[in-house]
C-alpha positions as CSV (number, residue, x, y, z in Angstrom):
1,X,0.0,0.0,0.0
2,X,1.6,3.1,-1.2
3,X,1.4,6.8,1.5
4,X,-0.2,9.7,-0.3
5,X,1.5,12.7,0.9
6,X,-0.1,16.1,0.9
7,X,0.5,19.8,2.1
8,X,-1.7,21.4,5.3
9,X,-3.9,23.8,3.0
10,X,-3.0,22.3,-0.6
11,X,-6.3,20.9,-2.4
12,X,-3.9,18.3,-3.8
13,X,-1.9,15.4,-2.6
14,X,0.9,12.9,-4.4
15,X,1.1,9.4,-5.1
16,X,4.3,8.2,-6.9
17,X,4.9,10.6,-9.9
18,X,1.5,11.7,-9.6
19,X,-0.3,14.8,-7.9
20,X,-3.8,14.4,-7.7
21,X,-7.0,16.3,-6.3
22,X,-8.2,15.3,-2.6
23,X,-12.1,14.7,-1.9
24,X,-13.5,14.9,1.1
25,X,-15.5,11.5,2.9
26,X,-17.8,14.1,4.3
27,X,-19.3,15.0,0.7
28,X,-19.2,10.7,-0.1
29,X,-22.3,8.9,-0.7
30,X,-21.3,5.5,-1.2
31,X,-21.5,3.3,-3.7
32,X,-20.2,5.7,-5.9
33,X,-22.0,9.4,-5.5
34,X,-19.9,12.4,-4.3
35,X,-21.6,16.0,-4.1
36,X,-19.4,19.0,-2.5
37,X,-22.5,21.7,-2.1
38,X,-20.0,24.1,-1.5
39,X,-17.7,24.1,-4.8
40,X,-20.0,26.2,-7.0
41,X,-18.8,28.3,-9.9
42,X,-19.7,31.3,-8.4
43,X,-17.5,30.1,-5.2
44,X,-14.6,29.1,-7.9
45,X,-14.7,32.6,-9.3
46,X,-13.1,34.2,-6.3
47,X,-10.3,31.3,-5.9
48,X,-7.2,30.4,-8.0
49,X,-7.1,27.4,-5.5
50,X,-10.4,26.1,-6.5
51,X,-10.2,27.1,-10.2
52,X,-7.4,24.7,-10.2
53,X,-8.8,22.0,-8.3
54,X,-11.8,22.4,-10.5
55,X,-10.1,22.3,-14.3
56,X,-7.9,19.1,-12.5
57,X,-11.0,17.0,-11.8
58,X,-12.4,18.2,-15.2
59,X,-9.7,17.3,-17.3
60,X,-8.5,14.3,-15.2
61,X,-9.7,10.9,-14.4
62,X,-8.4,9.9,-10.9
63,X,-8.5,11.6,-7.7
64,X,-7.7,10.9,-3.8
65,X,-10.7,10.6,-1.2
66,X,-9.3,11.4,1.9
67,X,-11.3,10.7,5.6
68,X,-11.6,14.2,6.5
69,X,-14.3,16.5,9.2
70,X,-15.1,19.9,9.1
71,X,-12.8,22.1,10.8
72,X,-14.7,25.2,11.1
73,X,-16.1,26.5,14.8
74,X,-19.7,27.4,13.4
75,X,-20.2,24.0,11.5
76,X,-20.9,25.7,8.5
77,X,-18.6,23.3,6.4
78,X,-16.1,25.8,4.6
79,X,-12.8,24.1,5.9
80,X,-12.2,20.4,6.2
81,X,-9.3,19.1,8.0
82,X,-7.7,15.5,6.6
83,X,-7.5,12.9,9.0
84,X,-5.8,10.1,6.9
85,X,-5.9,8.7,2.7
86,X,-8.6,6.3,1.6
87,X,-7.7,5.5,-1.8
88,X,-6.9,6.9,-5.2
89,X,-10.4,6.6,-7.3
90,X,-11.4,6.7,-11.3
91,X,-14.5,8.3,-11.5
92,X,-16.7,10.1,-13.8
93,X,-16.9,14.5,-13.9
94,X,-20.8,15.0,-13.5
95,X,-21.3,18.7,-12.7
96,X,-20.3,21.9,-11.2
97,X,-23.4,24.3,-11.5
98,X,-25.2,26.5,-8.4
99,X,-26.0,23.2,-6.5
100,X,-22.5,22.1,-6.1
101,X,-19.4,19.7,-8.0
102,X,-21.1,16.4,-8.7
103,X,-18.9,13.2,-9.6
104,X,-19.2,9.1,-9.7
105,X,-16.7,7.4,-8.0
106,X,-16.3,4.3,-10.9
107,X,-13.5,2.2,-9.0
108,X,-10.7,2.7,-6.8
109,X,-7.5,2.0,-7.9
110,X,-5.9,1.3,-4.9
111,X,-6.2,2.0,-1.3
112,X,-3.8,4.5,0.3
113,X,-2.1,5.1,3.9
């Protein structure tokens, strides 16, 4: 089982050669459903953090779930904080419109540490 290793604050993580988005368990619906309500376009426009994190998962195919809780005082689940790596996931780009990033979880790869 390989680690993943990411940054405090980075929206991204490594594995091998490879740097790949992180998702969050919180917004993971399993079988295969993920659904980040806070990730809109309108949210993107005011972030070069999430603009990049946003054209990654459109133009890629694999991304890290990481086990992860809200780390904001008031709940109002802004800021996540990664407690450890799940796996590195294919999945399927559904959506980002007003309601939130949408994506399908197809299979994971392999699990991570």
């Amino acid at each position: 089982m390989r680690a993943a290793k990411g940054k405090r604050g980075s929206w991204f993580a490594s594995v091998g050669n490879g740097e790949y988005p992180v998702m969050h368990s919180h917004w993971y619906s399993p079988p295969a459903d993920y659904h980040d309500i806070n990730l809109t376009p309108a949210f993107c426009e005011g972030s070069n953090q999430a603009l990049k994190f946003l054209k990654a998962l459109q133009t890629g195919t694999l991304a890290i779930l990481a086990r992860s809780n809200p780390s904001n005082p008031d709940n109002t689940l802004e800021r996540f904080v990664r407690e450890s790596y799940i796996g590195l996931f294919e999945y399927e780009f559904v959506s980002c419109d007003e309601h939130g990033l949408r994506l399908k979880f197809v299979d994971r790869v392999e699990s991570l540490r």
